[in-house]
Structure formats: structure tokens, C-alpha cells
N, C-alpha and C positions, 0 to 999 in steps of 0.2 A: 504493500500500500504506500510506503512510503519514497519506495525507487516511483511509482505511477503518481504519485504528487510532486516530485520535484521535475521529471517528465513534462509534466503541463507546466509547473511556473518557469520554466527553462522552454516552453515551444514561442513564445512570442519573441524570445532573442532569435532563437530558430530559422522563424521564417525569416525575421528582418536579416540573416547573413546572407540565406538563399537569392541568387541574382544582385549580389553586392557589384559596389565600384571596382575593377578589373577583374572580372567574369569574363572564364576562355571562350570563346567560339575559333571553332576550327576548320579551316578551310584546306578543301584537297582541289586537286584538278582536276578536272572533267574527264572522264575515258571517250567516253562520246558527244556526241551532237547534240546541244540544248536547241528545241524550238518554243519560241515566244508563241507558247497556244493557251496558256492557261490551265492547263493539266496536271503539270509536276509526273507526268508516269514514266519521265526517264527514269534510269537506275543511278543518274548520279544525282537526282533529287532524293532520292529515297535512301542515297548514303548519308546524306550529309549530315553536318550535327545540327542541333535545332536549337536555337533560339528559341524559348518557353518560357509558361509560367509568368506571365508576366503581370505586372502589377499595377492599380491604378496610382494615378500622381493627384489627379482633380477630380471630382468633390475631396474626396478625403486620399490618404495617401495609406492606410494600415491594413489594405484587405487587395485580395487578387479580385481582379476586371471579370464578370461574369461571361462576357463574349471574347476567348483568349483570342491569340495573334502568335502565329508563328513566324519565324524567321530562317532561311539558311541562304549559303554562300557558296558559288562554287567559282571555277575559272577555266579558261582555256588561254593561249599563246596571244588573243588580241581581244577579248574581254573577260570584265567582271562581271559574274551573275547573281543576282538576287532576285530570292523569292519571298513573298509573303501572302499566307492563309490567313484571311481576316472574318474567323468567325463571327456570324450575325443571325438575322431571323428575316423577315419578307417586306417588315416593314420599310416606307422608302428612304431613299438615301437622299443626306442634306447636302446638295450640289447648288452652289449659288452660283455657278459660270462654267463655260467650255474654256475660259481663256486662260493660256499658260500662264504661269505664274501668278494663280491664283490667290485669292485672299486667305490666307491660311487659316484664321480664325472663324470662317464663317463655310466652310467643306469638311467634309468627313473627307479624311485621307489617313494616307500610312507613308513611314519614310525613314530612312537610313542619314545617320554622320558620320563620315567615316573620315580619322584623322591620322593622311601617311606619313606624315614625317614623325609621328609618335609622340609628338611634344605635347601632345594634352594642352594645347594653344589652338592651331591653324585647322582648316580641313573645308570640307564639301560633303554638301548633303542636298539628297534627292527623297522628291516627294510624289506621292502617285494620289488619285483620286480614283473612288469607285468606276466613274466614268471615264477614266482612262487619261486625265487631262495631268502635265507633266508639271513640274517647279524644281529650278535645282538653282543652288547658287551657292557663297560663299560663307565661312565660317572663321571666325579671329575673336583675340581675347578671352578664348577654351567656350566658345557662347555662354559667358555668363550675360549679361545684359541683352536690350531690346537689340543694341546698336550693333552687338555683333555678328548677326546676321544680315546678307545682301542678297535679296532676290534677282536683284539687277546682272551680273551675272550669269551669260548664256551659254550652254553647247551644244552638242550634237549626243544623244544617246537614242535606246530604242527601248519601248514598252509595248507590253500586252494585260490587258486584264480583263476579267470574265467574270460575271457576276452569276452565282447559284442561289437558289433557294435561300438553302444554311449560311453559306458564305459569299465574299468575293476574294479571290486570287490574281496576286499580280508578280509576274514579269518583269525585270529588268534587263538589260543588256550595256552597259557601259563599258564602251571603248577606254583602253587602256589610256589611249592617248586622249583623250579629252580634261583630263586632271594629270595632276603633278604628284610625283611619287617618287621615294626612293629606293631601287630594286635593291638593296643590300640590308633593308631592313625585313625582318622573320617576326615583327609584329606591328600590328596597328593601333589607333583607338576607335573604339566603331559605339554606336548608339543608334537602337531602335525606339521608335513612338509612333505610337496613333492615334488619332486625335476622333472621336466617336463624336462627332458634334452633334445627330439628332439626341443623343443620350446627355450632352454637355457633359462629357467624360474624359479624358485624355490620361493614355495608358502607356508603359514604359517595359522593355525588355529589365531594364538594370533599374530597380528602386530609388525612387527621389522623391525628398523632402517636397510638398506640394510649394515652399519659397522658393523651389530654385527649377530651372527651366529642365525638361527632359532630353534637351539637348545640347546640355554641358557637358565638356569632357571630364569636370569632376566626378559624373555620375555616368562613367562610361566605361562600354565592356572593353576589351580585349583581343583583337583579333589573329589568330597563332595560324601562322602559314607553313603546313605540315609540307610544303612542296613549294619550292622556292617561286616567289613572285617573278615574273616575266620581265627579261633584262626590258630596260626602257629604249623602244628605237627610235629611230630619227623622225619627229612626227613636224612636219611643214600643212602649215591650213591655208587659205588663200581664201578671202571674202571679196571676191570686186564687186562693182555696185554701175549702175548708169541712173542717171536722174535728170530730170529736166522740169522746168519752172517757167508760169507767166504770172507775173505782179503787175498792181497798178498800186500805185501810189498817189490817193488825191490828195495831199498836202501840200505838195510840193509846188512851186508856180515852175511852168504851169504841171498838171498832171504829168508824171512821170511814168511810162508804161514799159517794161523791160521783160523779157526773155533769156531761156538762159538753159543749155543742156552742158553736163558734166559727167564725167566718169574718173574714180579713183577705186582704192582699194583699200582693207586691213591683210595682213598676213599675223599669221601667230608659226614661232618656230623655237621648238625645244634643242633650245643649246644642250641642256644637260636632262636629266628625268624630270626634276625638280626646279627648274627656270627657265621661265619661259621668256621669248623675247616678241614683245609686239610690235606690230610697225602699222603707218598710216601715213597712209598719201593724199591728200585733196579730200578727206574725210568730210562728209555731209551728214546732218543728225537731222533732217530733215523731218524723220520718221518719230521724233522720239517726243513722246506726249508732251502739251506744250503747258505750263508750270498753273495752278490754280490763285488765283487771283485773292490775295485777304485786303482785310481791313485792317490797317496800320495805325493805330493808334498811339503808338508808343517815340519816343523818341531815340530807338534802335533799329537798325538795318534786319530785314529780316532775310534767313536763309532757306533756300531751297535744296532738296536731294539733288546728288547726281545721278543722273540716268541713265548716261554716255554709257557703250558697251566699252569701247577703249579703256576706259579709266578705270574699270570697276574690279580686275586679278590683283591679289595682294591690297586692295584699295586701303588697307588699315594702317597700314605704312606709313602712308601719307594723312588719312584725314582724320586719325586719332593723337595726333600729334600734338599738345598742347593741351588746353583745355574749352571748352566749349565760349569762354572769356576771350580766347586770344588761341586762333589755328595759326599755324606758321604758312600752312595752305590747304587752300579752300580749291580744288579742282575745276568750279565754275566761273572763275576768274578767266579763265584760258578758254578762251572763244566764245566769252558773252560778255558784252559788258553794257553799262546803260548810258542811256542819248539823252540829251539834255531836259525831253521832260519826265526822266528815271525811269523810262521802259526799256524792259531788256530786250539786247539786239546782237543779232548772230557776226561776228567776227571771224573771217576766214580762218582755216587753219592750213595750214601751206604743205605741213609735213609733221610727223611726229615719232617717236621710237619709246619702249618700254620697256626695259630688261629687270622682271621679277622673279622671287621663288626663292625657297630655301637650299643654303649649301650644304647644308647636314640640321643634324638635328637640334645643334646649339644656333646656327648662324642664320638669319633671312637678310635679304637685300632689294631694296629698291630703286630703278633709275629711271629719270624720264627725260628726256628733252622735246619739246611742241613750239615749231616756230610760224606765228600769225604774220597773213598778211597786213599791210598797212588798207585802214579803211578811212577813207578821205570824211566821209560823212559823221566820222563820229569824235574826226578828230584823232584818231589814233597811227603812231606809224605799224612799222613791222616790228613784232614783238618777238623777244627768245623764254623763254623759262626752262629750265634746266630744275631738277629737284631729285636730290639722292638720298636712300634712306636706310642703314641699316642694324639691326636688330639683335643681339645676345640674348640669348631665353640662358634661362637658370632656375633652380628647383625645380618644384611643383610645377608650376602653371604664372611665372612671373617671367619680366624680363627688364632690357636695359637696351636705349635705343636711340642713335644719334640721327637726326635730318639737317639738312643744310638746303636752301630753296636760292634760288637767283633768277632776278628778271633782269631783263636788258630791253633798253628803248633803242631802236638802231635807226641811225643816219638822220637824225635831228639834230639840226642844225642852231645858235645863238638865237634867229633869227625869224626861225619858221614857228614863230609864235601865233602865226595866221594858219596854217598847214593843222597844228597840230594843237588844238586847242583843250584838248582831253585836260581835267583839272589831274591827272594821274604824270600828266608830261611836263606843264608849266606851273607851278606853286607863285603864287603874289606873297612876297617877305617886304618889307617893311627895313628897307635900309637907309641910313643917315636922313630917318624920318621921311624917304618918298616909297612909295611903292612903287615896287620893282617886280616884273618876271621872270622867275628864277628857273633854271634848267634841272629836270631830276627826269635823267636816265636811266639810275639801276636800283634795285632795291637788293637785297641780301636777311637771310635770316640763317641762323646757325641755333640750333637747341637739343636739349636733350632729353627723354621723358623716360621713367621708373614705372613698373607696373609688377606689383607682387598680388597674387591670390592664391589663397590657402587652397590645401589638397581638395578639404567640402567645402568653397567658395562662401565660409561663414563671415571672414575677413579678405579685404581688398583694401591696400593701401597705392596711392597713386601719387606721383607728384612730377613738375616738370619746369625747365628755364630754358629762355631762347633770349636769343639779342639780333637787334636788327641794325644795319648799315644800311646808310647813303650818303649821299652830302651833306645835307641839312642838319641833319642831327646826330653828333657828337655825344649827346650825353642821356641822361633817363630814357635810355632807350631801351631797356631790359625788360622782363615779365618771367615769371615763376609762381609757382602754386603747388598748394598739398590737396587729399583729398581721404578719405578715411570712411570707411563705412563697415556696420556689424550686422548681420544677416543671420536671424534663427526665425525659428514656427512664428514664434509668438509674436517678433517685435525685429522692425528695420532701423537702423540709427545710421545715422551719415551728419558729416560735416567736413570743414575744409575752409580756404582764403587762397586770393589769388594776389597778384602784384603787378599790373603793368602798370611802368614808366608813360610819361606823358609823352613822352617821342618815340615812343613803338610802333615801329611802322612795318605791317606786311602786308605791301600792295597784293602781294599774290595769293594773300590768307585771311581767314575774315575774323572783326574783332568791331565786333558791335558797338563797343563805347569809344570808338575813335570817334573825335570831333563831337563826342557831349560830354567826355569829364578832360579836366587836364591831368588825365593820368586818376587810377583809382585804384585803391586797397578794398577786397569786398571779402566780408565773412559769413558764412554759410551755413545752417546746420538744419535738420530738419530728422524727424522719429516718427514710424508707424507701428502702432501696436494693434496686434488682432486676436481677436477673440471668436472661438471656435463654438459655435451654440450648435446644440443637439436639436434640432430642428429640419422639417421636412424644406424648409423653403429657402434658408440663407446658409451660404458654405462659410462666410466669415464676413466680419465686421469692426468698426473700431473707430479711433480718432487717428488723425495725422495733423502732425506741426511742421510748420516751415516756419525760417527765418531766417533773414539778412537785411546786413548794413555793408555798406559804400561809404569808403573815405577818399578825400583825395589824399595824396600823400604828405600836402603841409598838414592833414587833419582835419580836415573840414567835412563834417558828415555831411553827405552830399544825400541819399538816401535810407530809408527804413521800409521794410515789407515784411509783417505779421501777417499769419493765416492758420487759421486755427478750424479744423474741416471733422468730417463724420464720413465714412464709406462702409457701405452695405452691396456685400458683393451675392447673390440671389444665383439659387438652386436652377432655376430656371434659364440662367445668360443675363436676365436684366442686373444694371445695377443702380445704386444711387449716392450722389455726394450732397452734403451741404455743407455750410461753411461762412465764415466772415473773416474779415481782412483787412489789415490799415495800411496806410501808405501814409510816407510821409520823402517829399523831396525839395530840396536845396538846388535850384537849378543855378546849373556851372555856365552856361550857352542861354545863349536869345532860345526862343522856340515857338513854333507857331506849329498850333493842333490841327487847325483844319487849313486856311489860305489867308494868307500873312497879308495878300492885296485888299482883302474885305474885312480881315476882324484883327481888333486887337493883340499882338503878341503878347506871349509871356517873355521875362526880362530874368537876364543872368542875378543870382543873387536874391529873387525872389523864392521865397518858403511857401508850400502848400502842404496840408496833410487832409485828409479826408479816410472815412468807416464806409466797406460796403460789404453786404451779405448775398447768398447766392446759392444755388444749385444745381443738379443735373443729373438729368435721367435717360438712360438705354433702356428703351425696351427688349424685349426679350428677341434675340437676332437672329433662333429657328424660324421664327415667324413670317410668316410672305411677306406681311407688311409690317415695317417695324420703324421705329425713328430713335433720334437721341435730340434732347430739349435740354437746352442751358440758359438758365436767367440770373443775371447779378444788376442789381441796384444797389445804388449808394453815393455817395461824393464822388467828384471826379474834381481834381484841381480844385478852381475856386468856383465850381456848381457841381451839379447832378449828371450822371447817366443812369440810363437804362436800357441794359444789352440784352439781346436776344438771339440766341443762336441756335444751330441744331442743322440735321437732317432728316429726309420724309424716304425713305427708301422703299420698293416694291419689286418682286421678281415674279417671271414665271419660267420658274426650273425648270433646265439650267440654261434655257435660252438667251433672256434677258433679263436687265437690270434697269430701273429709272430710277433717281434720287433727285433730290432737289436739299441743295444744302443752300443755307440764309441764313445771314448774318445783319442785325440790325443792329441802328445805335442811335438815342433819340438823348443830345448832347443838350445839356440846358446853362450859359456859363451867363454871369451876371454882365451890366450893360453890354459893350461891343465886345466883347470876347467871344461870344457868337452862339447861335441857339441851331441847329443843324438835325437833320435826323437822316444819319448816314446808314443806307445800308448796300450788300450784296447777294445778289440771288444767282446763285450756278446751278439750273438743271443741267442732269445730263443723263441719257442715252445708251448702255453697254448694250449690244447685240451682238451674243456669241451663235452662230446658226451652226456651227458645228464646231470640233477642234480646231480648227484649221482655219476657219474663215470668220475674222471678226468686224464688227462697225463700232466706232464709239463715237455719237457727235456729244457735243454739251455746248452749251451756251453762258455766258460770264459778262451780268451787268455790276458795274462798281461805280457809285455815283460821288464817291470819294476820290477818283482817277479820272471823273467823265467819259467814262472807255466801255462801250460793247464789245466782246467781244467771241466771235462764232467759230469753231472748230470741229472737222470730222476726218477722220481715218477711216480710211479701209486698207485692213492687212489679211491677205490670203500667206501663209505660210505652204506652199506647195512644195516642198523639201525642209527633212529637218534641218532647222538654223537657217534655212533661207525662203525670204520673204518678198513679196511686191505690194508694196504702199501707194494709195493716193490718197493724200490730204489737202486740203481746203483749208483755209481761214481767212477771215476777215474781222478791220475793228471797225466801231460804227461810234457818230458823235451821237447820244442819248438825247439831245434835243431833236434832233430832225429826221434820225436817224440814218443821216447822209455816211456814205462809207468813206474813212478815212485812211484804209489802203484792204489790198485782198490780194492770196496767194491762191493758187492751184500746183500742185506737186508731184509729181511721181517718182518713186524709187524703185528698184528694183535690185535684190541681192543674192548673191550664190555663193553657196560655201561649198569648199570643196579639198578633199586631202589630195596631199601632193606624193 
């Protein structure tokens, strides 16, 4: 009796070893022929070891997934194979689109991380949907964060999946050469998940903490290659493209009307298994959705994803560099930049090169260089940007990592202050009391960033310094920062302080308080605690704080932001916050909220502080029709707002999608400071008609920009990786609706191994 009672108080540690953090899976190689049918009744399916047993992560994380999932792996001399049995029942499956790279959160899918260089940092992960619809992209900073995943990232693999009764089964086929690997290594890090969304379930081969993502390598198995991985060969890709264009331009006196056909290329070519070199020629992104329009209220630059396929292998290299205060580079610098009434505008790229990928298991590296041509209309010459980056990992899942960025303005002259009127080329300084236009041709940053995370990603300490060169500025030009955070069931804690100098300058990187503090010290801290109730309807719940202060550096609090909130996260998908908040700022700069020509500005050295409270609600996002509603009233400066935001979404699986996102703001400021009720409404349009062939139009009024504006794509993907686009756009004045320019597009792309 008494060995059968310690039996039981000993089976809850039990289970929790069973499918622990590095659990072997073993892979042999295939004797024979895999086909992509959905069957599994070859004989090297039926060898192979199995991925089982697997456990839920979300609602709760302490009990096995009642609908299991199996996993195996096999291989042959030019792919990898994966299979998964996704045991289910008849009801139907949550498909919100045919289109690749789908929404992850809102499909039932199943998918693989697999990480070859073994460093429980980098890797590539591939995701399937019932319906067969693909997502693969990249992986950095072992996926603990949101940010360490890139969907943006494309290649070439092949799927099958089949839907039964009981189950669905899928298929994989990935080319050896489509990812980076190094053949002398005899193990990987691999992670399996699936995400049951009609069930709002998400389940994991290897056991995780429901705080931490199922697809960390903290919480990842093992992969033991009983039969040596396949030497890596010479793998040459070649993407050329033809496109051609007719614009009209009615701004311009008089109407400007222009045509225009082009053909370039990307190529990708593996120098070694593990580094890959990209190249581009007359590169056009023609194709690549065109950015969504917000409402700026703020007295900061705001930023946009990169979407560019070029940019996107190793992309972490580069654009986790710094801190979200102060990036040394920001890759949308380099061929877009904005025209004098701050709309963004395509800047040639002339030629470009990219040499990424790890030299082993300690070292990654980064190189770029991308040189623009000169664009007369915006004021810019030919530009160079050159940016190298690379990487020492060490322990666990940490590392140590120097970048160094350089821009070059070329063949600007004293003189061609009419040429080149870009505020990036000529700076007005203030010498022997007259002003003068000053020449700034290069810019320079050099810095170096620290990233330690613990084995179970409870701790993550982060910190980083760079310094910026040009002419101008000699001195406070530095920037450096900590950052610190504790991560259990219960409760999230993070804080941190950053430092940029008043003459930090990275043209080529984005740093939001340039040109509104002179120079800022900001302190950071914020804690969530959750609370697990035995309840049919909520998975967890709790308070969250935030707080920060901005100094400049002679001392001068320049800002204060309290927020003290409630979140209820629901059985169901829905969820809900509420919350108040103060604000309090010492403005360093002039500033004008809405247009400086009609109302009153606010004045450097003036204080305002103001209380507003506020909420926000997701509906439950199984649902065909579902929205998210956000309302905050309160003070704003020296009056009132009252915002309004949200989306109205509806699908009919898994065809289409229509949304209408709206943003209102009904601004009340005392005399001429202005009384305003800004808003933006963007419907829009997804039509997946099949895998393969997508529409997306939407439409974007912003009455804070005075800009309509209309956009549609149609992408037939007729080969994988390769596509034919035609898009449309136009922007319209919202008074008259008169069009104030309009493109028509076509591209057309082919990939092809060499």
C-alpha cells in the first residue's frame, strides 16, 4: 500500500519529465520513394520514431490534448520529410483564408521548428493548414518573443494533405537547399505545435509553460540523425522578374503621364551550407502590399514592417540591433523615403548584394551593401549603404554582437543645394549668427548589443551602445541601454533605461525622439500578474502596470506615462482590457497637433498633464462575424479626446474576408488650438478563390492626410515561389474626389534552380 501511494504522489512529476526540453526524435533515411499522397503506407513511415503524447500548452498547460498529433521524420539525398497525423472528429475546420502565409492565430494548423545550426537561437519553421495552405518563415532570439518570428520570408517546398473522417494528415517535402544547415552536425533543435483553433486549444510535442511560446527552443526536442545529414551542395536560385507600368500624375503642372517597362533579377547562392549570398539587380517591390495608413497623433515618427523579400534571411542581425528607442538600422530607409508632404515614395535601387548565415555554431554574420539611384524629384542623389553585422552566441541561448552601418551621399556637390534639396543632404546650422547650408554626406554608426536568456527563458537580460559619426556632430552622440525582465505562470516583470545623446544620429536607423527631445534618459518598468480561476469561461486574468519617465540629460523631466489596466483573457478567444492613465509632458520642441497654418501651436517649455480611462474588447474570432472595439476618453493636452477605434470583420470560409477597420478622434482643445474630429476608415477586401489565386482591394480615407486612397492586387502564384501581379492604385483629394495621381502594374516572377 505504501510503495502504491508514493506511486501516485510521484506520477504528477512523472508525466511532467515525459516529452521534456531535449527529447530525442530520430531520424533515419528513407530506403525508398516517399509520395506526397497523404497515406503514410510507405515502410519508411511506418519505421520511423514518432513524435507523441503530446500535451496541451493553452487553456491550461497540466493535462495531455484529447485529439493527439503525431509527428515523424525521414530523409533522402535532396529532401526532408515530415509527416503529421492530426487526430480530430467531423466537425468543420477553422480556415479563415487560402492565402499563404496565413494568419496564424485565427487557422487550425500544425507545424514544425527546426533549428540546424543547434544553437537553440536561429532556425525555420513550417506550417500547414487543414486545407493545405502553406506558411514558412524565419526564426531568431530561440522564438522567445512576438518579434522573433518572420513570416515574410519565402521559398520553395512541397505539400500534400488529406482530410479523413477521424483525422487530417499532412505531407511535407523540403528541399534540402531551400534553408541553411550545417552537414557536420548529428543533431538539431526541432519543435512540434498545433494550434486547434475551433477548440481555442494549442498543443505541443515537448511540454511548455502556457507563459512561454510552443515554439521556443527553450522548450524544444532534439533531433538525433542516426544516418548522417546530406553533405550540402552547391545550391544557385535565380528569380528574374519583367514588369511594366502607366502612371498619371495630376499634381504636377501640367499632368504628368509616364510609362515604363523593366526587367531585373534576385539570385540566392550558397557559398557554404550555412551562408547564403543574395544578390539584386534593378529590384522592383512593386508587388508588395502597400503600408496601412494610421492616425498620428503623437509627436513621434511612426514605423512600418519590412516586407521586402531581399531583406528578410538573417533579418535579426540587423533590425534587433539597438533598442526599439534608437535602431542603428531600420531597412526601410533604403528605397523609400518621404516627399515633402511626408508620403512615402519608392526610391530606385540600382543594385544590391547580401552575404548571411552562420559559420558554425558559435559565429553568424551579416553583410549588405544596396546602392540607390539619384531621384531628382525628391531631392535625393545616388545613395551607398553598406551594413555589417556579426554575432558570438554563448551558453544557453545568449549572445554578443557587433554592427557597424555607413551611408554615403555621392557626387554632391558645395553647390547643388538646388539639385538636392533632401533635409537628409543639406542641414541649415547657424554660423557666426547667419544661416548657412551645411553639407552632410555620410552618416556612420558602430555599436554593440548583449542578449542573455536562460535555459527556461524565465530570465532575459538585454543591453546595448552604439555611436554615431559625421561632420556635425562631435560630441553627445552616443546611446546605450539595459533591459531586464522575469517571466513565471503567475506574474511578468520587466524594466530597463535607455540613453541617447542629443547628436545621435542614424540616418539609416530609426529613432523616434530625434528632433523632439534634445537628447533623453527614459526609465521603464512595467509587471503582469495572472490569476488562474477554475472557471468554465476565462483561462486567466489580472492587473498590468506600466511606467515611464523621460529626462533630458541636463535633467529636465520632459515626460511621465502611468497606466494602471485589468485583462480578462476568455475560454472562448474573446478578450477584454480596461484601464486609466496619466500623462504628463514638458514639451522640449514647438509642436502642432493637427495644422500649424489654422490653429494655434503648442510652444517648447510648455507643461500639460491630463487622466484618461478606457477599454477594449475582441470578440470571440471563431466566429464568422467578429470585431475588436476600443474606447478611451479623457484629457488630451490642454482639452479633451474621445477615440474610437476597432474592426468589423466577416468571412465566408475560406474564400473571403471583408473588414473595415476605423479609427476616430473627436479632439476638443480650448480657444484656437482647435476642435477637429479626425478620423480613418480602411475597408478592405481579401478574396482567396483558391490557393493559388488571390484579390485583395481595400480602400484608405484619412482626413488627417487629406489622402484617399484605393488599392488592388491580383496575385496568381502559378509555380511555387513564382508569381504574376497586377496592381492598381490611386490617391484621390477627399473634397472632390478628383485623382491626384494613379498607377496600373504588372509583374511577373520565376524562380528557378540552377
Amino acid at each position: 500500500m505504501k510503495k502504491v501511494l508514493f506511486f501516485l504522489l510521484c506520477l504528477p512529476s512523472v508525466i511532467w519529465s515525459q516529452n521534456g526540453p531535449g527529447s530525442v526524435l530520430e531520424i533515419r533515411k528513407a530506403k525508398g520513394e516517399i509520395v506526397l499522397d497523404g497515406l503514410l503506407d510507405e515502410p519508411d513511415w511506418q519505421d520511423a520514431d514518432v513524435a507523441d503524447n503530446w500535451y496541451l500548452n493553452y487553456p491550461v498547460d497540466d493535462k495531455a490534448v484529447n485529439f493527439q498529433t503525431e509527428a515523424r521524420l525521414t530523409f533522402n539525398d535532396h529532401f526532408l520529410y515530415v509527416s503529421f497525423v492530426c487526430h480530430d472528429d467531423e466537425s468543420p475546420d477553422m480556415i479563415n483564408s487560402l492565402r499563404r502565409d496565413f494568419e496564424y492565430d485565427l487557422n487550425d494548423n500544425v507545424g514544425m521548428v527546426i533549428g540546424p545550426y543547434n544553437d537553440r537561437l536561429n532556425g525555420f519553421f513550417f506550417v500547414m493548414t487543414p486545407k493545405g495552405v502553406q506558411m514558412e518563415g524565419t526564426v531568431s532570439n530561440g522564438g522567445s518573443g512576438n518579434d522573433s518570428w518572420n513570416i515574410f520570408w519565402d521559398n520553395k517546398w512541397y505539400s500534400k494533405v488529406v482530410r479523413y473522417p477521424d483525422k487530417w494528415i499532412v505531407e511535407m517535402a523540403i528541399p534540402f537547399n531551400s534553408f541553411r544547415y550545417k552537414s557536420n552536425l548529428r543533431e538539431w533543435n526541432i519543435a512540434f505545435d498545433r494550434l486547434d483553433k475551433k477548440r481555442n486549444q494549442k498543443s505541443s510535442w515537448i511540454r511548455t509553460p502556457i507563459q512561454f511560446n510552443t515554439g521556443a527552443f527553450a522548450y524544444s526536442g532534439q533531433l538525433r540523425w542516426v544516418d548522417p545529414v546530406p553533405p550540402a551542395k552547391t545550391n544557385i536560385s535565380a528569380i528574374p522578374y519583367i514588369a511594366g507600368n502607366t502612371a498619371k500624375d495630376s499634381e504636377a503642372e501640367p499632368d504628368r503621364k509616364t510609362s515604363d517597362f523593366q526587367a531585373g533579377f534576385d539570385a540566392k547562392v550558397g557559398v557554404t551550407p550555412s551562408i547564403n549570398l543574395d544578390l539584386t539587380v534593378n529590384p522592383d517591390f512593386s508587388q508588395v502590399e502597400v503600408d496601412r495608413q494610421v492616425l498620428n497623433l503623437t509627436r513621434f515618427e511612426y514605423s512600418f514592417p519590412e516586407r521586402r523579400q531581399f531583406f528578410l534571411e538573417n533579418d535579426d542581425l540587423f533590425s534587433t540591433a539597438g533598442f526599439p528607442e534608437a535602431r542603428p538600422i531600420f531597412s526601410r530607409r533604403i528605397g523609400i523615403a518621404q516627399d515633402t508632404n511626408g508620403i512615402l515614395q519608392r526610391v530606385p535601387i540600382t543594385f544590391g548584394a547580401r552575404l548571411s548565415g552562420s559559420i558554425n555554431e558559435k559565429w553568424r554574420l551579416a553583410v549588405m551593401d544596396m546602392q540607390t539611384k539619384a531621384t531628382p524629384s525628391l531631392g535625393l542623389p545616388a545613395q551607398n549603404y553598406a551594413v555589417a553585422s556579426v554575432q558570438r552566441n554563448f551558453g544557453e541561448q545568449s549572445s554578443l554582437s557587433f554592427i557597424f552601418v555607413n551611408k554615403e551621399s555621392l557626387g554632391v556637390g558645395d553647390t547643388d543645394t538646388s539639385r538636392f534639396f533632401h533635409p537628409s543632404i543639406f542641414k541649415e546650422e547657424v554660423l557666426d549668427g547667419k544661416k548657412t547650408l551645411m553639407k552632410n554626406t555620410y552618416n556612420r554608426v558602430l555599436g554593440a548589443d548583449l542578449e542573455m536568456l536562460s535555459a527556461d527563458n524565465k530570465w532575459y537580460v538585454s543591453g546595448y551602445a552604439a555611436q554615431s559619426f559625421d561632420d556635425f556632430n562631435k560630441n553627445a552622440n552616443l546611446t546605450g541601454g539595459g533591459f531586464l525582465r522575469y517571466s513565471v505562470r503567475a506574474f511578468n516583470i520587466f524594466g530597463g533605461s535607455t540613453y541617447i545623446g542629443k547628436n545621435f544620429n542614424a540616418e539609416a536607423g530609426f529613432v523616434p525622439g530625434k528632433g523632439v527631445y534634445p537628447g533623453q534618459i527614459n526609465y521603464f518598468m512595467g509587471a503582469e500578474y495572472r490569476i488562474y480561476p477554475k472557471t468554465e469561461s476565462i483561462v486567466y486574468m489580472g492587473p498590468v502596470l506600466e511606467l515611464r519617465h523621460t529626462n533630458t540629460p541636463a535633467g529636465t523631466l520632459t515626460d511621465k506615462a502611468y497606466s494602471l489596466g485589468y485583462k480578462i483573457n476568455f475560454l472562448s478567444s474573446a478578450t477584454l482590457e480596461f484601464g486609466y492613465g496619466y500623462s504628463f509632458q514638458h514639451l522640449t520642441r514647438d509642436f502642432s497637433l493637427i495644422d500649424p497654418d489654422k490653429y494655434t501651436s503648442f510652444h517648447e517649455g510648455e507643461e500639460y498633464d491630463w487622466h484618461a480611462v478606457g477599454g477594449s474588447f475582441q470578440s470571440n474570432t471563431r466566429q464568422i462575424i467578429n470585431f475588436e472595439l476600443g474606447l478611451v476618453y479623457g484629457g488630451f493636452y490642454n482639452g479633451t479626446n474621445l477615440n474610437i477605434s476597432g474592426q468589423l470583420n466577416a468571412r465566408y470560409q475560406p474564400y473571403g474576408n471583408i473588414s473595415l477597420a476605423f479609427d476616430y478622434n473627436d479632439i476638443k482643445l480650448p480657444d484656437n488650438y482647435g476642435k477637429e474630429k479626425l478620423f480613418l476608415i480602411g475597408p478592405r477586401i481579401d478574396l482567396t478563390l483558391t490557393d493559388k489565386i488571390f484579390l485583395t482591394t481595400y480602400y484608405q480615407y484619412n482626413n488627417l492626410q487629406r489622402n484617399m486612397n484605393l488599392n488592388a492586387r491580383f496575385q496568381w502564384r502559378y509555380q511555387p515561389a513564382s508569381d504574376f501581379f497586377i496592381v492598381y492604385t490611386e490617391n484621390y483629394f477627399p473634397e472632390n474626389f478628383s485623382s491626384k495621381n494613379r498607377a496600373l502594374v504588372f509583374k511577373a516572377t520565376y524562380w528557378v534552380n540552377l
